[in-house]
N, C-alpha and C positions, 0 to 999 in steps of 0.2 A: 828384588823389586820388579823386575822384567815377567816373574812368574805371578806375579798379582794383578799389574797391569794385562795381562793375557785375559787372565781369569776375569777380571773384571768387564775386561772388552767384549770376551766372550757373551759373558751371563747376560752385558747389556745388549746384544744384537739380540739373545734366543730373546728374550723377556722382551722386545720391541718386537719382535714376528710373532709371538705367540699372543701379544696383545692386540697387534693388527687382525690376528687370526678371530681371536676373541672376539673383535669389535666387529668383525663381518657374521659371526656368527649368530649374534646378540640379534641382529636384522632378520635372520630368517631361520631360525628354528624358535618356533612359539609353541613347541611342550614344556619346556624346560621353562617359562615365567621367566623370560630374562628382560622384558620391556618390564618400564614402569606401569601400572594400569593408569588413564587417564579418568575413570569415573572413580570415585573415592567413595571406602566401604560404608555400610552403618556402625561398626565398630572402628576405635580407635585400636583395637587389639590386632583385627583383622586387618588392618593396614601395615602394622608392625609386624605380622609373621609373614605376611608377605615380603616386604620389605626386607626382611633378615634372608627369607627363604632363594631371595631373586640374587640378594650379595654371595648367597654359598652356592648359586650355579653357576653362578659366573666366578668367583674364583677357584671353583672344581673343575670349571671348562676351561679355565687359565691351564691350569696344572697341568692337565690331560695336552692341550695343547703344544706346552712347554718340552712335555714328554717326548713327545712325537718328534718335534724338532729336534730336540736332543738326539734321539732315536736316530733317526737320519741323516744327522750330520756326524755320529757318535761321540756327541762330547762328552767325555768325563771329567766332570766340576773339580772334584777332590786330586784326580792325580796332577792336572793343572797346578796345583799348591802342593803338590809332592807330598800327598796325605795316601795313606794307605788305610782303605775304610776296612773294615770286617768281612763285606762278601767278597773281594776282590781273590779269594783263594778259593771262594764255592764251586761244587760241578757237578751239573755242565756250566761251562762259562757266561751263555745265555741267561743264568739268572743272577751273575754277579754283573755283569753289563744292563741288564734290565735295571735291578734297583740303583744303577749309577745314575741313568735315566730319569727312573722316579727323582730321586735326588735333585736331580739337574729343573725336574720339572716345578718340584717345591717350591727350589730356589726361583724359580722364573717368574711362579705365582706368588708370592709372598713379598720378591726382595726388588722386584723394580726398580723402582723409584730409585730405590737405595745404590743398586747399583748402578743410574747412571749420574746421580751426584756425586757415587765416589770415584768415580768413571772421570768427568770430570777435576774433583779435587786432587787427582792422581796428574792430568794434563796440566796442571795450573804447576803443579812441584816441579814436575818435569821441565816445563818453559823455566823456570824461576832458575832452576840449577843451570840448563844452556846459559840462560843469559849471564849467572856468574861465574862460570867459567870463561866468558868470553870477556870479559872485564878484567881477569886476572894475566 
């Protein structure tokens, strides 16, 4: 249980810096169409790929982000849960630590949210068992 809650606490800090990172990014790089446009197209089609196009730079700049954090802090997700992935035997070691990375960054992009609800409903069990042990 201790190796979940890690992992979970983990995933949750990278994925809340890699979205704070995101969200300062979104401010001030305007190649990448990550603002909404405020004048609206002549096509309702043209509103829609934009649209779609603005959601996939922004959670590709999640990712990339997540990476980096990752990167630098060198978390690896999977050994966290005592998971032995596939490249963890590659070499040089640098590309079986890179794709843990990537990995890591996936998860950051993708699994937020998720991770800090379970983040949470992991706290709520935890309180619940103290307090019944301390009754017994």
């Amino acid at each position: 249980m201790d190796e979940l809650m890690q992992f979970v606490a983990v995933m949750a800090a990278v994925s809340t810096g890699a979205q704070a990172i995101t969200q300062q990014m979104k401010k001030r790089i305007h190649f990448l169409h990550l603002q909404a446009k405020a004048i609206p197209n002549d096509s309702k089609w043209d509103e829609i790929y934009e649209d779609a196009l603005r959601k996939v730079n922004i959670h590709f700049l999640a990712g990339v982000n997540g990476t980096v954090l990752a990167g630098v802090a060198q978390i690896h997700p999977l050994e966290m849960l005592k998971l032995a992935p596939i490249w963890t035997n590659m070499q040089p070691t640098w590309i079986g630590d890179g794709l843990d990375y990537v990995s890591a960054g996936v998860l950051v992009a993708y699994g937020g949210p998720w991770f800090h609800d379970f983040l949470g409903l992991l706290r709520a069990y935890k309180v619940q068992l103290s307090q019944l042990s301390k009754v017994k």
